[in-house]
GUTORDO-884415 format. One line per field, with one value per residue (C-alpha): x, y, z; residue number from 1. Coordinates in steps of 0.2 Angstrom, whole numbers. Example, Ala and Ser with C-alpha at 12.3 -4.5 7.8 and 13.67 -1.06 7.14 Angstrom:
# residues 2
u [62	68]
v [-22	-5]
w [39	36]
seq [1	2]
***
This chain:
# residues 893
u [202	196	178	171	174	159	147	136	141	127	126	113	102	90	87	97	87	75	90	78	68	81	75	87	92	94	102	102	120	137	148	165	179	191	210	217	204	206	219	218	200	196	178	175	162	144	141	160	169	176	190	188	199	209	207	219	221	226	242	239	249	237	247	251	248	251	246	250	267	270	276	261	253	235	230	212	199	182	169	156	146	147	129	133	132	117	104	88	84	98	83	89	92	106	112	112	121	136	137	139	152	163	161	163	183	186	185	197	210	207	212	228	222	228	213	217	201	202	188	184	191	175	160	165	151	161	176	187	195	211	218	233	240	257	271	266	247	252	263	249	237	247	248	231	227	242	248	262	280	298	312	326	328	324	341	334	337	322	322	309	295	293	274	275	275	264	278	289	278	272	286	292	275	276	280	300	307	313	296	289	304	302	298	313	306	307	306	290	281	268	271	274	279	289	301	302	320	319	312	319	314	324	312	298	288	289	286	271	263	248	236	241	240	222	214	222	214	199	197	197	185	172	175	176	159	149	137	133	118	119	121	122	134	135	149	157	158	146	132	137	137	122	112	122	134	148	147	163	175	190	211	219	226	244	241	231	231	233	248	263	263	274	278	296	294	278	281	266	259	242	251	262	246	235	251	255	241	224	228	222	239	245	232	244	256	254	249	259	252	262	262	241	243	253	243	226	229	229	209	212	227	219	205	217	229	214	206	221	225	206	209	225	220	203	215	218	201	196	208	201	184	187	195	178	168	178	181	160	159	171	162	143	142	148	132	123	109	108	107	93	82	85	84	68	66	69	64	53	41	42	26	26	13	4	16	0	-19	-31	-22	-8	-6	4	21	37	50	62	53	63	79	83	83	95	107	107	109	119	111	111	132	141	137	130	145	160	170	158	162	180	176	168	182	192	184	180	199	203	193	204	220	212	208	227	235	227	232	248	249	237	251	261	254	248	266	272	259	259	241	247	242	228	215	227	225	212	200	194	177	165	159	140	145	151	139	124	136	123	123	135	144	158	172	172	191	196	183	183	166	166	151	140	125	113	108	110	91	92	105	94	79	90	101	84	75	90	89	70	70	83	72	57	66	73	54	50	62	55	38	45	53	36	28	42	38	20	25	33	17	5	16	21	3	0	15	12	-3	-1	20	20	6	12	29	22	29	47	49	68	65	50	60	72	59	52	38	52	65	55	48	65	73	58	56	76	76	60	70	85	75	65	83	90	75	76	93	93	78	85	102	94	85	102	111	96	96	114	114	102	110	126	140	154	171	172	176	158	149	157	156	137	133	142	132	116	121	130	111	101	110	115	97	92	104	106	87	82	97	94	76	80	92	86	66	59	54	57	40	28	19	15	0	-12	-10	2	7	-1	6	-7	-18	-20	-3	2	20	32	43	61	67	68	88	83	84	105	104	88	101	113	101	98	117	118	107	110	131	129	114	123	142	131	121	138	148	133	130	149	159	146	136	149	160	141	140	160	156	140	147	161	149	141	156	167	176	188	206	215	210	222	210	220	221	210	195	199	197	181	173	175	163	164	168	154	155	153	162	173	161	149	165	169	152	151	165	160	143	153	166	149	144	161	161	144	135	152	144	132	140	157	163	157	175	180	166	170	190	184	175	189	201	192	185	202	206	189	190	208	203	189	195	212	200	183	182	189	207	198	171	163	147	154	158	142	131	143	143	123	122	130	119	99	101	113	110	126	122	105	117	133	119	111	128	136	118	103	111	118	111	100	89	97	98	115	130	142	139	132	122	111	94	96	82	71	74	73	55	40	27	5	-10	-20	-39	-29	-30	-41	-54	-46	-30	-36	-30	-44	-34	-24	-13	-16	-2	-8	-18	-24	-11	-15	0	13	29	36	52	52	58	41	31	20	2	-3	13	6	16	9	14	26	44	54	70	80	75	81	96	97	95	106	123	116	119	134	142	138	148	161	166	163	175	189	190	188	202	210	204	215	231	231	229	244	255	252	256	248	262	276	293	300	287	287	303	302	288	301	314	302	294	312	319	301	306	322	316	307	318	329	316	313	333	333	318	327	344	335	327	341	350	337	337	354	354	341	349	366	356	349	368]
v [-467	-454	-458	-442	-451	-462	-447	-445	-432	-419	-405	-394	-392	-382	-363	-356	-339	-345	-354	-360	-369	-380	-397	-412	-426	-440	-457	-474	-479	-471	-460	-457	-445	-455	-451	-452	-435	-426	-432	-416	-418	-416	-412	-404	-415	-408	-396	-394	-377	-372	-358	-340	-332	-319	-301	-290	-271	-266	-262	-247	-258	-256	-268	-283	-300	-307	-307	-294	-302	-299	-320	-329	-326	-324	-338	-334	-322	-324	-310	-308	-295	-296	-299	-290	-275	-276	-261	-277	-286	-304	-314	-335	-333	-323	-331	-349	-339	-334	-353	-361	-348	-350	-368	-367	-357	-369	-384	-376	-370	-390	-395	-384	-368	-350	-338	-319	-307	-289	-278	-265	-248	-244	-251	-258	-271	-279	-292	-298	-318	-318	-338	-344	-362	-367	-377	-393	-392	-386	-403	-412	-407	-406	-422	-425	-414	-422	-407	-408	-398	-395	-410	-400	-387	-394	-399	-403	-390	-386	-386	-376	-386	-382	-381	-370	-356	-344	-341	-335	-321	-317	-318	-298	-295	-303	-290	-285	-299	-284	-285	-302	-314	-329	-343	-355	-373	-390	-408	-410	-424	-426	-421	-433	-427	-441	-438	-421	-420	-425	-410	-392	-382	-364	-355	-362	-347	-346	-366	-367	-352	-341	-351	-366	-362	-354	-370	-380	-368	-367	-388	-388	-374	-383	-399	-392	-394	-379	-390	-407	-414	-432	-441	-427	-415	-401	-395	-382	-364	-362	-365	-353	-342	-344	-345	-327	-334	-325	-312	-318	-330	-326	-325	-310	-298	-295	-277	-263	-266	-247	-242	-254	-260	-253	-268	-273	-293	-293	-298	-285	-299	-290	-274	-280	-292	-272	-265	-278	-286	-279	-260	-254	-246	-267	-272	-276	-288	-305	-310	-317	-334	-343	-326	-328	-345	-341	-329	-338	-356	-369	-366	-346	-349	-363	-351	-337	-348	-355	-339	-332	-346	-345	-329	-330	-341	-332	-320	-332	-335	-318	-312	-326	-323	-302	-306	-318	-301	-291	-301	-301	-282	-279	-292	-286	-276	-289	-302	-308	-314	-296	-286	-297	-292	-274	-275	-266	-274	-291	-290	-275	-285	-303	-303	-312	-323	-317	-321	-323	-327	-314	-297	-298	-295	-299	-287	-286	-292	-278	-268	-278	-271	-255	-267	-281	-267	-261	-276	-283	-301	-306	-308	-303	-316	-329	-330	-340	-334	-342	-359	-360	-351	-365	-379	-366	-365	-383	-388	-373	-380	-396	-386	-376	-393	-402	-386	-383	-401	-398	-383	-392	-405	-391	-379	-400	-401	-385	-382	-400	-404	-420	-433	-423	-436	-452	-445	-449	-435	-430	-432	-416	-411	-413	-429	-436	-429	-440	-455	-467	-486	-498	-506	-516	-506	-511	-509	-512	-527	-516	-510	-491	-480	-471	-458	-468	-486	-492	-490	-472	-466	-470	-461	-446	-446	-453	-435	-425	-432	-428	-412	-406	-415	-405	-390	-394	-398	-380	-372	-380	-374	-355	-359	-364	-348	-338	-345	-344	-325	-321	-329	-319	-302	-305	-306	-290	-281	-286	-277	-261	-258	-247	-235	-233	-228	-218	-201	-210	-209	-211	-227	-235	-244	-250	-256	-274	-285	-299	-288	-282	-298	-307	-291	-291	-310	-311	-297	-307	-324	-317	-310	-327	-335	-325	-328	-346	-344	-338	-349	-364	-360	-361	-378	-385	-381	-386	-404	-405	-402	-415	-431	-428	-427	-438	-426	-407	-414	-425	-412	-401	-414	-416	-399	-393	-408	-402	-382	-386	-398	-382	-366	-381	-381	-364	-353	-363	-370	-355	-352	-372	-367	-352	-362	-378	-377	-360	-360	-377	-385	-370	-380	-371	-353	-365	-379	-368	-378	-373	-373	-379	-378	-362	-351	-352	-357	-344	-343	-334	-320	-320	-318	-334	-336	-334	-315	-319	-332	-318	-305	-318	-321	-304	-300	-314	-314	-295	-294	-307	-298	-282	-291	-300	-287	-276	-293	-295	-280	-264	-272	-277	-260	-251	-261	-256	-240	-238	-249	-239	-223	-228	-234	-219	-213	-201	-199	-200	-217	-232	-248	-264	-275	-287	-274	-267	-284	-288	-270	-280	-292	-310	-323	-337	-356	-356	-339	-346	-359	-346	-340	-356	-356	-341	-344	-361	-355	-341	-355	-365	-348	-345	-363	-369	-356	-346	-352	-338	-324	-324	-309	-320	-323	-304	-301	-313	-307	-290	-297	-310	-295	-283	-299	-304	-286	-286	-301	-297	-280	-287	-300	-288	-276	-277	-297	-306	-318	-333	-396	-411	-406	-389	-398	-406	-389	-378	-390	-391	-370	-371	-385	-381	-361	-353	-351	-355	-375	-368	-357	-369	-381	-369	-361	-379	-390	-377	-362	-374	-387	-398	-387	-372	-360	-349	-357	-356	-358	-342	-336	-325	-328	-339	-328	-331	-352	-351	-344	-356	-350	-351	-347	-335	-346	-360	-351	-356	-347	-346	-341	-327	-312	-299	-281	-282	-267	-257	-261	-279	-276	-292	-304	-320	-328	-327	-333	-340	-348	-363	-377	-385	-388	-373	-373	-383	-393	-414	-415	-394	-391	-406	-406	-403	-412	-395	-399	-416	-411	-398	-412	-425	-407	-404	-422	-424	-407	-412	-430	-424	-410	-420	-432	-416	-412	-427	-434	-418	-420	-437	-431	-416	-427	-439	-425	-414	-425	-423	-419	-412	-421	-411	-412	-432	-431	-421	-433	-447	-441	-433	-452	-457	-445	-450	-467	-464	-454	-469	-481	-472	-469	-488	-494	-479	-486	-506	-500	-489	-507	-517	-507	-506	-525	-527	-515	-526	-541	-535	-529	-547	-553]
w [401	412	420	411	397	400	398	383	374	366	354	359	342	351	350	364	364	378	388	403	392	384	379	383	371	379	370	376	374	379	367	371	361	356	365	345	343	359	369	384	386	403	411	425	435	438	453	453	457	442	443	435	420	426	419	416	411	394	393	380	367	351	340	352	348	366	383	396	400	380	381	375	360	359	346	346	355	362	364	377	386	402	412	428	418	409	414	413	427	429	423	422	402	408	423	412	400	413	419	402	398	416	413	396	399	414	404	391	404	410	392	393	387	395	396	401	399	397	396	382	378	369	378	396	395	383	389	376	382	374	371	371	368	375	367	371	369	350	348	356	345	328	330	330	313	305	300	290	295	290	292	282	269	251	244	225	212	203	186	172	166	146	152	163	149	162	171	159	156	172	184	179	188	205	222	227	234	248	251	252	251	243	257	260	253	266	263	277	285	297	314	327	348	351	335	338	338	319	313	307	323	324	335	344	343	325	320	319	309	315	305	312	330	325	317	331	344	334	334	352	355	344	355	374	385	391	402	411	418	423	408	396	390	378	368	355	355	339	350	362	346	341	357	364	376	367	354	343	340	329	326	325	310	314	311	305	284	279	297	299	317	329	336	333	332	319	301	296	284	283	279	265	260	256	248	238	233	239	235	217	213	212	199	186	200	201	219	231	234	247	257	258	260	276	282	278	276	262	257	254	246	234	229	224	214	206	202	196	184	180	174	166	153	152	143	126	124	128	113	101	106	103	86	82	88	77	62	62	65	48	37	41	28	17	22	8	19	28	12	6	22	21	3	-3	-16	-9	13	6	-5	7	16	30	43	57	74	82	82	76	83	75	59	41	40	30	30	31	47	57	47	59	75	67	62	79	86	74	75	57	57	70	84	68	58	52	64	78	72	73	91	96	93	101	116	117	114	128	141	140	137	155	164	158	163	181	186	184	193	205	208	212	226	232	235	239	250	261	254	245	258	264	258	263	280	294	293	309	313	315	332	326	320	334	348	340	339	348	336	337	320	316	306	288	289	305	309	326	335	333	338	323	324	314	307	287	288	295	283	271	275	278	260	253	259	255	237	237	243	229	216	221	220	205	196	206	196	179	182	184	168	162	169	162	144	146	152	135	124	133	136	117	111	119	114	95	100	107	106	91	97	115	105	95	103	105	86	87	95	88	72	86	98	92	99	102	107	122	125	126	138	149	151	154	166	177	172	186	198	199	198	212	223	221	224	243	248	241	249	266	261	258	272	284	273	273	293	294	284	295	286	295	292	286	269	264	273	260	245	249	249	234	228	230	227	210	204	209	202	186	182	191	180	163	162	153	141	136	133	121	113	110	111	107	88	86	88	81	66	52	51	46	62	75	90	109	125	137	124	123	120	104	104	102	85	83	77	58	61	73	91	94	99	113	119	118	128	138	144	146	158	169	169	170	183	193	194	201	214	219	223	234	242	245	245	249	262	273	269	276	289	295	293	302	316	318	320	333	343	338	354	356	347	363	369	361	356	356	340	347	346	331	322	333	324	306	297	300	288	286	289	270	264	252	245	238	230	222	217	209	199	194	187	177	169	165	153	146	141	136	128	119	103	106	114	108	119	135	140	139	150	161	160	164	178	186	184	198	207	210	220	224	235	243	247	256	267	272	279	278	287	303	299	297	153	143	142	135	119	114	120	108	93	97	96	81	75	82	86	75	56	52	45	35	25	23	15	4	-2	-6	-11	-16	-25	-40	-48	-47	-33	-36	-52	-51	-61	-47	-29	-19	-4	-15	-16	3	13	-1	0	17	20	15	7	15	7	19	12	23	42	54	62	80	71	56	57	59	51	37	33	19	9	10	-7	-13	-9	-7	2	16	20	38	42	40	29	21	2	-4	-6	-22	-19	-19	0	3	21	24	26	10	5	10	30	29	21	37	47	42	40	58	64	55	59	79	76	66	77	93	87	83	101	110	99	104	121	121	113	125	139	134	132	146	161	178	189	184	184	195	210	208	211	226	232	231	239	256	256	257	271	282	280	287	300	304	304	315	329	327	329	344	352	353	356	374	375	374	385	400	398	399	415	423	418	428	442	445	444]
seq [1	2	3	4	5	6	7	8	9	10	11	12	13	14	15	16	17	18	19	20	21	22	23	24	25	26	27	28	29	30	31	32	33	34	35	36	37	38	39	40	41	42	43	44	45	46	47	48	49	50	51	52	53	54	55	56	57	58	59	60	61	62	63	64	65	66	67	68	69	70	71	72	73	74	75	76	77	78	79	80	81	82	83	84	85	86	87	88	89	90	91	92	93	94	95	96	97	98	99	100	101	102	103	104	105	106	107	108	109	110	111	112	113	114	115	116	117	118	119	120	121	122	123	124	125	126	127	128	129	130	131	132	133	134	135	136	137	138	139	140	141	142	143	144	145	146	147	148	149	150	151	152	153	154	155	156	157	158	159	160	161	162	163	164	165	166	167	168	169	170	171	172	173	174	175	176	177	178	179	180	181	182	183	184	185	186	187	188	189	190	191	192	193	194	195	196	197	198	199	200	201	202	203	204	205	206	207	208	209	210	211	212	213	214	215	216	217	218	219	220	221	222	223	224	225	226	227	228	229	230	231	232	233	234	235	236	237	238	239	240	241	242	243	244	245	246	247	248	249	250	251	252	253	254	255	256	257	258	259	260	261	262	263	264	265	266	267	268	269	270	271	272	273	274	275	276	277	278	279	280	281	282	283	284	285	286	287	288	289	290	291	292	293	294	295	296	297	298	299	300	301	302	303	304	305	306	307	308	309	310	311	312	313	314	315	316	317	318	319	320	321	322	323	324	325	326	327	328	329	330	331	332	333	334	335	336	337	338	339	340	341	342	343	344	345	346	347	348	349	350	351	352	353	354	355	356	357	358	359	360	361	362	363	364	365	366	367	368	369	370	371	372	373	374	375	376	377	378	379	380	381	382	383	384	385	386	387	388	389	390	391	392	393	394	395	396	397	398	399	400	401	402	403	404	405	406	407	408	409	410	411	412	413	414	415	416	417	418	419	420	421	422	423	424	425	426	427	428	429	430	431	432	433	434	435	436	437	438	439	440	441	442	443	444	445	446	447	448	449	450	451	452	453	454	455	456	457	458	459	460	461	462	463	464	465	466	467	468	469	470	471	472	473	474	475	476	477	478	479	480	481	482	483	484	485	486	487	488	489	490	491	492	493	494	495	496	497	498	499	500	501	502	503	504	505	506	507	508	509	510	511	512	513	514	515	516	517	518	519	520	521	522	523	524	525	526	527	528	529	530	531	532	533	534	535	536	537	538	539	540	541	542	543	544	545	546	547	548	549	550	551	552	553	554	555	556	557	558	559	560	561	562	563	564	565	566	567	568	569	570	571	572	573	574	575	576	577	578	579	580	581	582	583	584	585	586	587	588	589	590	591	592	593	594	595	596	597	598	599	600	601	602	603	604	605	606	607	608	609	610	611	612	613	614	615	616	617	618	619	620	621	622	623	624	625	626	627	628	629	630	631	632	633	634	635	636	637	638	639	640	641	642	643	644	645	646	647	648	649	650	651	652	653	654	655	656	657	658	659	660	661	662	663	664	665	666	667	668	669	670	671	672	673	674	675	676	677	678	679	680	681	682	683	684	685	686	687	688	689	690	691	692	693	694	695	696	697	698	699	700	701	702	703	704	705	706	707	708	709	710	711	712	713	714	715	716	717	718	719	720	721	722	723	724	725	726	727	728	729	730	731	732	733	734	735	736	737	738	739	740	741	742	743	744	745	746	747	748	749	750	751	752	753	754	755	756	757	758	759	760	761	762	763	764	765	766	767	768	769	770	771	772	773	774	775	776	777	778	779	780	781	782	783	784	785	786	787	788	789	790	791	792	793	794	795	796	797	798	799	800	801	802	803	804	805	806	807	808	809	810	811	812	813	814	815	816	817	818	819	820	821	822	823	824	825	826	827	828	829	830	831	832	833	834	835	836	837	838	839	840	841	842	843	844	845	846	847	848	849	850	851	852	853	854	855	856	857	858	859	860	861	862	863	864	865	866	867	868	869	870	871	872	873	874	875	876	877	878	879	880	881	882	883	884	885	886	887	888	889	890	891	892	893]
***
């Protein structure tokens, strides 16, 4: 091993804004990178000449991909200004700057690399280093990544799965195959130099594909040194980023997305990609998967597919949930228990408790009639209908999950992803500059270098878990202040809300206490969300940075991890509350319940608590699709524009491609995690709270349809190349939030014989059984309403919702045998329809296999051909063997 190799090897952590006052990090034992890693690396040793790129004059090509001898491809570009032209004084930070960055380019033409800089069309202070990595280099170093390539054409005929009815439908909608031809399919293996003769090579300049020669470009450029001092070097181009050596780093589009490129060789994938896919005219197309993948690589691919699937199957629950919406629309004239509340005779002469002490006062019944037909809360979410919705959606979600493997299985296989996580992940650059402890391999029984001891891992996952902890009780107490927030802001507008409306007289019946206590408190509820959201996003990433992952893969396991906890408890913490807590521990007029000891708790709604849940979806799906696309699709399309103002030049100059794509947005480290995310915390709505909100999968249809577009128009040309738990939380939103068990009870047990007094079953006279009835002589002093309308006359009771015995009663104020029969329907309904889906759940999951029989076969017979492969080599190896032993031999004759 080469003697640089005995170096330690660093990664600055530092800020590199004040360059001359970098602080070194020095370790007390040696870290080498292993050959198996990075096999080229060289280093130039310390005080060492080091040679210079050579620049060349744009050739006035706009669409070429290569060098000036139009040969070698440019596989990745670097982005710097150039310090000899800056107007300032040539302080050190900027000198330092020039050194790391010619040390930086000599290591990687060292390594193999080919550099060629050319300066800017636009602003000459600019220079553009264009890469390129040879033949040889790329076997190297596909190798390495195991990256997995054709042996022959797929000789199988492949046969239609009776599950894969999708594609019946949709394959009338895909792109021309003029267009996009379907890609050729290949049995593939793992790439291996020495057996290169053994795989399906027809061109070397097309072999390996554009995002292959990027990431392997891109995995050396995060690994090559920038600087030695003694014992110490420092390495990766990310912190040349960050501290200003260089301005960008990124691949190249093959051309401009909206003009086909004049150049005669390019396959205009960007183009077709706009047309085809991006362009609103294609909304109705299906997209062309392995055509992104091959532009964008595996990750991007697997996002799209997913989405797309996502959202294909959105469309059945969206119909079932519309016709849920619909069939309680149609029957909401028909509702017993509505009619009774707007009934004068029946809401008009129900008096009903104060909702809070002393200022508020008694009121009927059927003054809140006007707001529920508005918001239609007493049938069209609370019905029927809602119930079988929510078996639906709970038996969807496994049909969803059974599905997706499947088709899973397949883009695994298509797609050479299937022995991705049998493979030896690389370790991250980050990971191994602090590799400074000795261990013996667990595996391998063979001493291997690691960053930190048992003891310090554990003080660093131990702080991670604390820190998310904390964040997660900081979330808790805003949900506490949010619900002390809607006592007090309720107090007040039971106050002064019909007054203040006193002018707005067509809005005034429509305007409730609770209604604008529910939409403020939800509106404040996602801007505290949001907040959160963006600081706590930062604390991840700094505590994620900090535990050190070892590969990409656990760095991207652990912060999911910690992402998923937070926006789990950030976004659905408040919908719990509203539909599991509020109104259910009040008391009774006479003993209310405080928060703190001195809010009176809340109560809900006399249609109950299901349509605040439902304003509370609302605003937070609705509020969050907004803020998404500003965040994701205007920003970056203002920042374009703006840039492209300031750097306008003239229509006779010709910019090169490489500049066009450096006056584009880049794409974060964690771009298409935050999508993931987002889409995640959507299926967590669609699924958990449907029960609700039955039109929550349209919505979320609606939404995937232009997020879908959205996204692909986004990255073609705004950005550089680069379900348990749903079915208990349903069938417990039937059960504790809707009213839908209270009214199955008293339609089957109270409205006959022996507790009721109708001859046949019946849900009249409900709203009456359902309100308990207090004496107003029985309020305390702190709670004693000081007005009492006019109408009041001399009343001498109340009523409130609840389930409880009437004044006089021997139990008066306790539970009656009506809420424990509530109880015990609740339980049971929860059990019973828990055990429907699961068993569901387990028929589904027996039928549906998880990998097609096609693809297994497929699996088989590539296994078999590497074998062969294989053995092959092997018998080639012994028989070179033999036969240089047999020369030997006869030369000693």
């Amino acid at each position: 091993m080469n003697e640089s190799m005995d170096n330690i090897i660093e990664i600055d952590f530092l800020s590199e804004i004040k360059l001359e006052g970098d602080t070194e990090i020095k370790m007390g034992m040696e870290v080498v990178y292993s050959q198996e890693f990075l096999p080229t690396f060289e280093t130039i040793p310390e005080g060492a000449s080091v040679p210079k790129v050579e620049k060349a004059e744009f050739n006035g090509k706009s669409d070429s991909l290569f060098f000036n001898d139009g040969v070698r491809r440019i596989d990745f570009v670097l982005v710097y200004e150039d310090e000899d032209m800056k107007e300032i004084d040539k302080n050190r930070t900027f000198q330092k700057r020039k050194q790391r960055r010619e040390y930086f380019e000599a290591s990687l033409m060292k390594m193999g690399m080919e550099l060629e800089a050319a300066r800017s069309v636009v602003d000459e202070k600019l220079l553009f280093v264009k890469v390129h990595m040879p033949w040889d280099m790329l076997c190297t170093y596909a190798e390495v990544l195991h990256i997995k390539l054709p042996i022959q054409p797929n000789d199988l005929s492949t046969t239609s799965s009776p599950f894969n009815f999708l594609s019946c439908i949709t394959r009338h909608f895909y792109p021309s195959e003029d267009l996009i031809a379907k890609e050729t399919e290949y049995f593939t293996a793992p790439f291996e130099k020495d057996r290169l003769e053994y795989f399906y090579v027809k061109d070397r300049d097309l072999f390996f594909t554009p995002s292959m020669r990027s990431r392997m470009a891109y995995y050396i450029l995060s690994r090559a040194p920038y600087e030695v001092r003694g014992n110490i070097k420092k390495f990766g181009v990310t912190k040349l980023l960050d501290g200003g050596v260089y301005k960008a780093a990124y691949p190249l589009h093959d051309c401009r997305f909206n003009v086909r490129s004049k150049e005669e060789e390019c396959p205009n994938e960007r183009y077709l990609l706009y047309n085809e896919w991006a362009h609103p005219k294609s909304f109705y197309k299906m997209q062309p998967l392995d055509l992104i993948r091959k532009y964008y690589g595996e990750k991007i691919g697997i996002y799209f597919a997913w989405l797309g699937f996502y959202t294909a199957m959105l469309a059945l629950a969206a119909i079932v949930g519309l016709g849920c919406f619909i069939y309680g629309y149609t029957t909401q004239e028909t509702s017993t228990w509505s009619k009774e509340v707007c009934d004068p005779l029946i809401g008009g002469n129900i008096v009903m408790c104060p909702q809070c002490d002393k200022e508020c006062t008694y009121w009927r019944l059927n003054s809140t009639c006007e707001s529920s037909k508005v918001s239609n809360k007493l049938c069209i979410f609370d019905n029927y209908g809602t119930l079988v919705f929510a078996v639906f959606m709970a038996i969807w979600v496994t049909v969803f999950l059974e599905f997706w493997k499947r088709y899973q299985a397949e883009l695994e296989y298509e797609w050479d992803t299937v022995e991705f996580l049998e493979q030896e992940e690389q370790p991250r650059p980050e990971y191994e500059a602090k590799c400074n402890h000795e261990r013996i391999n667990p595996v391998t029984r063979v001493k291997e270098k690691v960053p930190y001891t048992a003891c310090g891992r554990c003080i660093r996952v131990s702080l991670g878990i604390g820190t998310v902890l904390f964040w997660i009780v900081l979330i808790l107490a805003s949900v506490v202040a949010i619900i002390v927030y809607r006592l007090a802001i309720f107090f007040s507008f039971s106050t002064r809300l019909q007054s203040d409306l006193k002018e707005l007289e067509p809005f005034k019946e429509y305007v409730t206490a609770q209604m604008a206590t529910s939409v403020t408190a939800s509106i404040i509820s996602f801007v505290v969300i949001m907040v959160l959201n963006i600081l706590y996003e930062r604390v991840a990433i700094w505590i994620t940075d900090f535990e050190l992952p070892r590969t990409k893969t656990d760095y991207e396991n652990s912060l999911t991890l910690k992402m998923f906890l937070f926006q789990f408890v950030n976004y659905y913490s408040s919908c719990f509350y509203i539909a599991f807590a509020k109104g259910k521990v009040v008391g009774y007029p006479g003993q209310p319940v405080y928060l703190l000891g001195k809010y009176r708790n809340e109560e809900c709604d006399p249609g109950g608590c299901l349509i605040e849940l439902t304003t509370q979806l609302t605003v937070i799906m609705g509020g969050k699709a907004i803020w998404n696309n500003i965040q994701e699709v205007l920003l970056p399309w203002m920042k374009n524009l703006i840039f492209r103002y300031c750097t306008r030049v003239g229509s006779e100059k010709v910019i090169p491609r490489w500049e066009q794509d450096y006056q584009l947005q880049p794409i974060g480290k964690l771009g298409l995690f935050y999508e993931y995310l987002e889409m995640v915390i959507q299926f967590g709505f669609v699924t958990l709270f449907v029960a609700s909100f039955p039109l929550a999968p349209v919505l979320a249809l609606v939404n995937n349809l232009f997020e879908i577009r959205v996204d692909a128009w986004k990255i073609i040309t705004q950005f550089r190349r680069v379900a348990i738990l749903a079915v208990a939380s349903n069938a417990m939103i039937i059960a504790f939030t809707s009213d839908m068990i209270p009214r199955l009870v008293y339609y089957w047990s109270f409205s006959v014989y022996p507790y009721g007094d109708h001859s046949s079953h019946t849900m009249q006279g409900y709203i009456n059984n359902t309100l308990s009835v207090f004496d107003i002589q029985d309020f305390s002093n702190k709670s004693r309403p000081l007005q009492t309308p006019y109408w009041f006359n001399n009343s001498t009771t109340c009523r409130y919702r609840d389930f409880r015995y009437p004044p006089g009663h021997h139990r008066q104020y306790e539970y009656s045998i009506y809420y424990w029969h509530v109880i015990a329907a609740k339980m049971a309904f929860i059990i019973v329809v828990e055990h429907i889906v699961y068993l569901t759940k387990f028929v589904l999951s027996y039928v549906i296999p998880d990998v097609p029989y096609t693809v297994r076969e497929q699996i088989k017979r590539e296994k078999y051909l590497s074998q062969v492969i294989l053995h092959e080599t092997n018998l080639k190896l012994k028989r070179e063997s033999c036969l240089c032993q047999d020369l030997q031999y006869l030369q000693v004759l």
